[in-house]
VEXKE-90536 format. One record per residue: x, y, z of N, C-alpha, C, O in turn. Coordinates in pm, 1 decimal. Each point is the difference from the previous one (the first is absolute). Example, Ala and Ser with C-alpha at 12.3 -4.5 7.8 and 13.67 -1.06 7.14 Angstrom:
# residues 2
[[1319.0,-569.0,780.0],[-89.0,119.0,0.0],[90.0,120.0,0.0],[103.6,-1.9,66.5]]
[[-138.6,106.9,-138.5],[82.0,119.0,6.0],[-77.0,109.0,73.0],[50.9,110.8,16.9]]
END
This chain:
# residues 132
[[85.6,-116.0,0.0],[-85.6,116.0,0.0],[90.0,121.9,0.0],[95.0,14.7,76.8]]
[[-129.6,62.5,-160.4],[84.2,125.9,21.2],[-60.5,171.6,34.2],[-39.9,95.6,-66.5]]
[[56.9,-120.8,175.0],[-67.0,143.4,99.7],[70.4,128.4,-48.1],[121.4,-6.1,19.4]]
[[-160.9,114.1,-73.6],[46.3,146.2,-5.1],[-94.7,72.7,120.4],[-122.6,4.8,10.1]]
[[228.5,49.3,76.5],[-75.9,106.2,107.9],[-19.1,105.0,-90.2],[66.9,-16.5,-102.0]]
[[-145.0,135.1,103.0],[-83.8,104.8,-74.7],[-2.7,70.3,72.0],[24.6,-62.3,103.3]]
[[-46.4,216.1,-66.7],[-62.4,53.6,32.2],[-131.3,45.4,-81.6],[-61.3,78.2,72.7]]
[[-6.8,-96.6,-196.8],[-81.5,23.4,-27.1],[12.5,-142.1,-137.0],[95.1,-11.0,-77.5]]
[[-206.7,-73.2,81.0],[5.6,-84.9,-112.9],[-50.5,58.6,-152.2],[-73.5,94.7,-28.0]]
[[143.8,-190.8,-56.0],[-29.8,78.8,-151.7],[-101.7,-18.4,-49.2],[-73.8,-95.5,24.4]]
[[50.2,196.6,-113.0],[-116.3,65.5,-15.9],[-99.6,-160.8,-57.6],[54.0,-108.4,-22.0]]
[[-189.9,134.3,10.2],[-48.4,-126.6,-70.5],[-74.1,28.0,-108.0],[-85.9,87.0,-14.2]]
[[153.4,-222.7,-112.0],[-37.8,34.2,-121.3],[-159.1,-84.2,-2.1],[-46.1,-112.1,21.4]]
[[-6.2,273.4,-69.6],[-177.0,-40.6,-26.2],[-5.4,-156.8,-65.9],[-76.7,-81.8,50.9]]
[[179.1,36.4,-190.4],[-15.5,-65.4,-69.5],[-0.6,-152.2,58.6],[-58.4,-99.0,-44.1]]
[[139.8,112.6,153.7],[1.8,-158.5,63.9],[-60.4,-12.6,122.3],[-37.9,-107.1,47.3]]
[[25.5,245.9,19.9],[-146.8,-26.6,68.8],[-162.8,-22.5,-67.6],[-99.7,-36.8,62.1]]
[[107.3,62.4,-169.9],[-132.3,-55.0,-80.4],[17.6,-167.6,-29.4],[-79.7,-92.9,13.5]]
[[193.8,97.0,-51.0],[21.0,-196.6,-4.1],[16.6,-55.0,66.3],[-35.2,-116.6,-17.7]]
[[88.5,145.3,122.8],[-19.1,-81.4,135.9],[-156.6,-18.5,70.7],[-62.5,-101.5,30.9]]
[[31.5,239.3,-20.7],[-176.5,-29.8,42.9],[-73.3,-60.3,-105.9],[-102.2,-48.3,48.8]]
[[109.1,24.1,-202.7],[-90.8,-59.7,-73.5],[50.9,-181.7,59.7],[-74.3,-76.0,62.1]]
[[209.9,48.6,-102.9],[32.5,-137.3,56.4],[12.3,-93.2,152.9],[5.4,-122.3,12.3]]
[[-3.6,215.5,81.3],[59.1,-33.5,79.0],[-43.8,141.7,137.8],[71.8,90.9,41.6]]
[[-252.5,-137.2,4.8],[4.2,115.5,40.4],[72.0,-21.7,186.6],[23.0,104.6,60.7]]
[[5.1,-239.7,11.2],[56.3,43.1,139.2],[107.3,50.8,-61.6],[26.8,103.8,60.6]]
[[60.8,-122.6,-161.1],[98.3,45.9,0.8],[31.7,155.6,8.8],[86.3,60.9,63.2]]
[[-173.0,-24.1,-137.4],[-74.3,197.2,-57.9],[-45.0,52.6,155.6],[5.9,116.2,40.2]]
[[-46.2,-219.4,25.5],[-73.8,38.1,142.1],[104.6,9.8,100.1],[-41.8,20.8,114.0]]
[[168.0,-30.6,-128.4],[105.4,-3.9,49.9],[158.8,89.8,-46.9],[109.5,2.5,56.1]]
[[-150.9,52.0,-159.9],[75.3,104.7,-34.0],[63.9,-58.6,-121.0],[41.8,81.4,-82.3]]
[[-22.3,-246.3,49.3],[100.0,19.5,-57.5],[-51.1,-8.0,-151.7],[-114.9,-26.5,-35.4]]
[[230.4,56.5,-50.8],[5.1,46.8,-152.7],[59.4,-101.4,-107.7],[120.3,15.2,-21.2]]
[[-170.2,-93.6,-34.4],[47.7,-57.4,-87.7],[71.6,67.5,-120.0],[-62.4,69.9,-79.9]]
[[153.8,-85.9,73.2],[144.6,56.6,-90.1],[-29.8,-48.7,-159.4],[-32.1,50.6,-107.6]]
[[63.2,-177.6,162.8],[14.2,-134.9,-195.1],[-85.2,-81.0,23.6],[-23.4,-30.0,117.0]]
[[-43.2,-24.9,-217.5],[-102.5,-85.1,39.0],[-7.6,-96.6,-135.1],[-54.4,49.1,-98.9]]
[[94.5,-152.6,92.5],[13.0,-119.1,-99.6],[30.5,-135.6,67.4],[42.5,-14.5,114.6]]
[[-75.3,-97.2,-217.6],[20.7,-155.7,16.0],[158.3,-39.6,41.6],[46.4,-112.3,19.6]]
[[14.2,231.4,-13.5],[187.8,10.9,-13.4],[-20.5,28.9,155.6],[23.7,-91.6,78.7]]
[[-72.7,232.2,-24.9],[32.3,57.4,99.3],[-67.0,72.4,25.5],[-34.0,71.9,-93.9]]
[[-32.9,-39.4,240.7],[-57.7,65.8,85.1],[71.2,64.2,90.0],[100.8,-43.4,55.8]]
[[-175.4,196.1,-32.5],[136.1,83.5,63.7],[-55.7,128.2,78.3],[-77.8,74.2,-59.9]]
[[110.5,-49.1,175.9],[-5.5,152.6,6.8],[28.8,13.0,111.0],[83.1,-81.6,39.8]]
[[-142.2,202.6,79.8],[38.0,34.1,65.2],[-119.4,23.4,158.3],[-115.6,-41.1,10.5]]
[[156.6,80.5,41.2],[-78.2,4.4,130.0],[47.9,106.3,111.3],[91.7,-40.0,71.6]]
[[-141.6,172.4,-46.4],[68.6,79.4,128.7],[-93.2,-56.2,76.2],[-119.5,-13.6,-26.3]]
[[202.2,-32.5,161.8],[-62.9,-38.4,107.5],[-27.1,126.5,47.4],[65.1,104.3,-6.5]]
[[-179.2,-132.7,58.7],[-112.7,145.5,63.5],[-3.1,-92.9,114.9],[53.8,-109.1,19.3]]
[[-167.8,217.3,83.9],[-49.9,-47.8,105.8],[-111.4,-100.1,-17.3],[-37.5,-69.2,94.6]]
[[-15.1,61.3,-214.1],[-103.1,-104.6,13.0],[37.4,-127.9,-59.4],[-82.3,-91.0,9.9]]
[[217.6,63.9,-83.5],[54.2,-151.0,-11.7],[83.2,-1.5,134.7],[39.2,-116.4,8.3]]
[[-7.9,163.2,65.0],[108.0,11.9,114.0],[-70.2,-97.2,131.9],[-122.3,-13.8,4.4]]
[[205.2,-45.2,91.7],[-44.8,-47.4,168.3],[-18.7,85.4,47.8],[13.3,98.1,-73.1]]
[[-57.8,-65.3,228.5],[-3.2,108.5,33.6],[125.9,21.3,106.8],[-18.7,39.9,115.0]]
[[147.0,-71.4,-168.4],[109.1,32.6,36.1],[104.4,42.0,-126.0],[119.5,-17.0,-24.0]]
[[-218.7,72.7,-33.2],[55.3,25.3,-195.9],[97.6,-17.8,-46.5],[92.6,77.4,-23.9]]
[[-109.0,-217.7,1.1],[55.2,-102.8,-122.2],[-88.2,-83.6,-89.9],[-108.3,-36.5,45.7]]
[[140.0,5.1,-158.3],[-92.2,-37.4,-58.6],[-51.9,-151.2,61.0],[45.8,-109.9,31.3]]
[[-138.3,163.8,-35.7],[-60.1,-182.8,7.8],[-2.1,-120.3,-87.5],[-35.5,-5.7,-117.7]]
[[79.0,-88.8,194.2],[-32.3,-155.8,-125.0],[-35.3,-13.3,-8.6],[23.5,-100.1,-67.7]]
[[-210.0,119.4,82.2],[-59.9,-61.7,-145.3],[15.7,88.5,-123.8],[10.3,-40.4,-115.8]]
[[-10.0,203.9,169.8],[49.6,58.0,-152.8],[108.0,-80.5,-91.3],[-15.5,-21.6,-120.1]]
[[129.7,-19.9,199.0],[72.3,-51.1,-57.7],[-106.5,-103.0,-115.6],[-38.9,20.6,-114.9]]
[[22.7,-112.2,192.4],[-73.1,-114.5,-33.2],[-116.8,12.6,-137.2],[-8.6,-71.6,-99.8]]
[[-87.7,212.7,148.2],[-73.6,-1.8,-130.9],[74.9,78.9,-116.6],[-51.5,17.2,-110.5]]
[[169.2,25.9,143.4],[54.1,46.4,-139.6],[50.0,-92.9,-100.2],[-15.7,-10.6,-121.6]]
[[109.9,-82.5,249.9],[31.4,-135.7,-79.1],[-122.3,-97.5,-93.9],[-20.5,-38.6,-115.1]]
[[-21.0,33.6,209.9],[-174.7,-91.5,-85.4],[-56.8,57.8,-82.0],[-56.7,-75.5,-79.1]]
[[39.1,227.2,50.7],[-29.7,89.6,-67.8],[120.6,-9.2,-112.1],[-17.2,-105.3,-61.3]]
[[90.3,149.6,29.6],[90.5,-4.0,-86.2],[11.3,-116.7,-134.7],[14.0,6.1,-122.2]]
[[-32.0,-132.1,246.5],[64.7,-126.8,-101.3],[-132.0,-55.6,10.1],[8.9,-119.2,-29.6]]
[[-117.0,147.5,55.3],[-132.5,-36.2,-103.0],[-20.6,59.9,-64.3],[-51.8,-64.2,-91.5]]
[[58.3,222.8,53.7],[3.4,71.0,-151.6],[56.4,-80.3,-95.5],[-34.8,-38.7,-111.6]]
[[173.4,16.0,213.7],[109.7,-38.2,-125.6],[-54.3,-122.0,-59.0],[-25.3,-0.8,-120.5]]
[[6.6,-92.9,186.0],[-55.8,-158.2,-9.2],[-109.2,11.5,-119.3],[-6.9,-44.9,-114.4]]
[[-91.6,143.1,212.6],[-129.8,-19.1,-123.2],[19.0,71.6,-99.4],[-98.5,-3.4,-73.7]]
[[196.2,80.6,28.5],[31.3,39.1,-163.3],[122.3,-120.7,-29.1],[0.2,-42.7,-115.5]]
[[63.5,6.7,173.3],[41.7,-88.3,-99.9],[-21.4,-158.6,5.0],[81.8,-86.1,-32.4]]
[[-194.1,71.2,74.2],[-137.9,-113.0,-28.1],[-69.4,-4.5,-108.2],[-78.7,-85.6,-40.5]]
[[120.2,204.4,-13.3],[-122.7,23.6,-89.0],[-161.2,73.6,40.0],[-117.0,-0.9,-38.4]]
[[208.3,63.3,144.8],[-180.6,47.2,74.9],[-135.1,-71.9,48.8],[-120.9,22.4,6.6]]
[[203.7,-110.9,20.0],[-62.5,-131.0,55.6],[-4.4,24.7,197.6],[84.2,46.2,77.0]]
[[-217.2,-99.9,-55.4],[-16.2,-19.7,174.2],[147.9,-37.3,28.6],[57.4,-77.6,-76.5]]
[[6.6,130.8,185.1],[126.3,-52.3,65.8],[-68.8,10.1,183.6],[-98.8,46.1,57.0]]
[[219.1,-118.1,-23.4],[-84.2,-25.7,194.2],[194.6,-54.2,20.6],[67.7,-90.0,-49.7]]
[[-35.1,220.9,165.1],[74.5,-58.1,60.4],[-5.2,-119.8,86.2],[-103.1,-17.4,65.0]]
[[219.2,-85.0,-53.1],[2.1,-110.4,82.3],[53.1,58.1,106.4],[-81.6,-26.8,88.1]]
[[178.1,97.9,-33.3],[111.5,27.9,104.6],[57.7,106.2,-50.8],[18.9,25.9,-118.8]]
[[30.6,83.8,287.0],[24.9,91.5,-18.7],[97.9,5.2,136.6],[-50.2,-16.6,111.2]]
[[177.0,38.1,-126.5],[85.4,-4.2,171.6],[37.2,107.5,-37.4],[27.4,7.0,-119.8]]
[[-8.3,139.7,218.6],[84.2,92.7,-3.1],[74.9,22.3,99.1],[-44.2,-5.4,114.7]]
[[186.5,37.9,-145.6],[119.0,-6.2,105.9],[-2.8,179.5,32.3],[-35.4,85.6,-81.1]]
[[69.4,-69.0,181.2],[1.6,151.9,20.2],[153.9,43.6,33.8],[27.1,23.4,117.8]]
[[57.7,-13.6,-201.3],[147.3,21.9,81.1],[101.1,147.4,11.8],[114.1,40.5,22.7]]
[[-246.0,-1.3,-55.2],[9.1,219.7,-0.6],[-111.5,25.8,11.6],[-93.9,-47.2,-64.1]]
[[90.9,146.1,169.9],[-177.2,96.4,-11.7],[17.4,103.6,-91.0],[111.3,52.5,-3.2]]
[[-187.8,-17.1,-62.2],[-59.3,147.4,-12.7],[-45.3,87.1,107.9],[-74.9,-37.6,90.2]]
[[128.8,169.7,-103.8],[-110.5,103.3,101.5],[-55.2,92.8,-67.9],[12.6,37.2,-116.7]]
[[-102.0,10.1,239.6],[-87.1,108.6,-83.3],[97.1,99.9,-86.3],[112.2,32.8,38.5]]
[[-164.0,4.6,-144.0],[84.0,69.8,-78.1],[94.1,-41.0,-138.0],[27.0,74.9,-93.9]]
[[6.5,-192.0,108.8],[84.2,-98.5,-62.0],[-90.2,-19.9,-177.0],[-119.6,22.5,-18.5]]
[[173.5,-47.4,-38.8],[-92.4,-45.6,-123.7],[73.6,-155.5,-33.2],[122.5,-8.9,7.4]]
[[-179.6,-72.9,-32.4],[33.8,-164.0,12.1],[-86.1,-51.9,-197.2],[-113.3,0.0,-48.0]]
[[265.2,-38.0,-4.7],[-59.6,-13.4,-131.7],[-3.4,-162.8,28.3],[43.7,-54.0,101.6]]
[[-96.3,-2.4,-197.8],[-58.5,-115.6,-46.2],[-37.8,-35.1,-160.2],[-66.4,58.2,-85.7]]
[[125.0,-153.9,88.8],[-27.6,-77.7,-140.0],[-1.2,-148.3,-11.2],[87.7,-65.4,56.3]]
[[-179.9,9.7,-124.3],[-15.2,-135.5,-41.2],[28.0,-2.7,-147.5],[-15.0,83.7,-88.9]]
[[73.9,-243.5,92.2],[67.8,-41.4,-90.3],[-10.2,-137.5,-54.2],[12.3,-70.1,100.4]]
[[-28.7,-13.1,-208.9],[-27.4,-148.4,46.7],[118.3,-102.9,20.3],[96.4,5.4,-76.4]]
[[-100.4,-73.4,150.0],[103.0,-91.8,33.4],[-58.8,-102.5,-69.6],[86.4,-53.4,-69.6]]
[[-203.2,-3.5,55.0],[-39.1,-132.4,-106.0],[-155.7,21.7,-10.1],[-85.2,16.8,87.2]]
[[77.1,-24.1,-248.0],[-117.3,29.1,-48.0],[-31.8,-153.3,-35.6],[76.9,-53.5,-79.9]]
[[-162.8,-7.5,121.7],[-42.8,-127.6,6.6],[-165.3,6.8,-92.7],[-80.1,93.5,-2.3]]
[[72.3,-213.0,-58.9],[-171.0,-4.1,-73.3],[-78.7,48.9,121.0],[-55.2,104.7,-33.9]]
[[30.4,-130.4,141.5],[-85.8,-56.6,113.3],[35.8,69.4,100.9],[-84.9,64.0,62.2]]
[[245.1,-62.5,-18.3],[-19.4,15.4,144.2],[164.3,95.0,-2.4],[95.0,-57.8,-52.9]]
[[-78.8,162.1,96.0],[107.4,116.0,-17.0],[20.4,-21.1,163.8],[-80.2,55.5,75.1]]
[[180.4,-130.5,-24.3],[80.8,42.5,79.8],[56.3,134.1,58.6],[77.4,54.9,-78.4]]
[[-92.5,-3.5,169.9],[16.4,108.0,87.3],[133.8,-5.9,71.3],[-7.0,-68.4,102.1]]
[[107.7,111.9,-122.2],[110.4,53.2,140.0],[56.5,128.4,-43.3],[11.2,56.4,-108.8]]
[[29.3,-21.4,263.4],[22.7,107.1,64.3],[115.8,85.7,38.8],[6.2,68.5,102.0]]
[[96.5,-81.4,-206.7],[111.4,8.8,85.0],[-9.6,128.4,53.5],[-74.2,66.3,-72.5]]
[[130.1,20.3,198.7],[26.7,126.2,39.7],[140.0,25.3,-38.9],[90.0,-38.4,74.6]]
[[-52.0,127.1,-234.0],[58.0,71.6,-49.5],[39.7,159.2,28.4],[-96.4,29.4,70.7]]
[[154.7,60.3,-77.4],[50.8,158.1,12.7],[-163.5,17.5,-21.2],[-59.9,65.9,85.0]]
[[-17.2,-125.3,-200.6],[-104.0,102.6,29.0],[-84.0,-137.5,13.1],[42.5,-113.2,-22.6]]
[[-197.1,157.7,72.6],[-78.7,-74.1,8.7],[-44.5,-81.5,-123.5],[-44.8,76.1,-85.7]]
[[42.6,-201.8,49.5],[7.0,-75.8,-121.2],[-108.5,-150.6,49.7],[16.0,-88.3,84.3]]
[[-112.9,114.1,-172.7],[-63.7,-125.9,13.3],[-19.9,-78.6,-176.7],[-12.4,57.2,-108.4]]
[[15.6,-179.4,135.4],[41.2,-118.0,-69.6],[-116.0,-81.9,-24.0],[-40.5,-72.1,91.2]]
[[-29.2,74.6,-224.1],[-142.0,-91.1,-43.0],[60.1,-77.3,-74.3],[-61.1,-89.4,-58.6]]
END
């Protein structure tokens, strides 16, 4: 995961806050912004605010968690063919927080595109990286 402290986060582009809330609205309900969006790669960004935060402001894991699940089922169900996808398993390791203020990028990527069934892992990389 890779945390930038801010004093003020960057600005947000109208264009991927419209695609994020048409696809993916907890995600939109949570600030964050989808960047790239294809069967290749899913991507963007997230300023932790006070309302993804604990109330000892750091981000919380399930944010973690629904970005990951969020991410690599876009990714999954475009390169399915836009076909129903259903995660099997989802483990997230936490081995850096975010704090309030911080912006925490994320991207999914596929590790194995299978007829049927797309395997999920996780490694924790410099930046946050999830694996369909």
């Amino acid at each position: 995961m890779e945390n930038r402290s801010q004093s003020s986060p960057p600005p947000s582009d109208p264009r991927a806050l419209l695609v994020t809330e048409a696809v993916d609205a907890p995600l939109h309900l949570i600030g964050f912004q989808i960047e790239e969006l294809s069967p290749a790669k899913v991507a963007g960004h997230l300023p932790v605010t006070a309302k993804c935060c604990q109330p000892f402001k750091v981000l919380h894991g399930g944010v973690s968690a629904l970005m990951a699940e969020a991410l690599a089922s876009l990714g999954a169900h475009m390169a399915g063919g836009f076909r129903r996808v259903a995660g099997i398993h989802l483990s997230i390791n936490h081995v850096k927080s975010a704090e309030l203020g911080d912006l925490v990028y994320a991207q999914a990527t596929p590790f194995n595109i299978g007829r049927t069934l797309q395997v999920p892992s996780s490694p924790l990389l410099p930046r946050l990286i999830f694996l369909y």
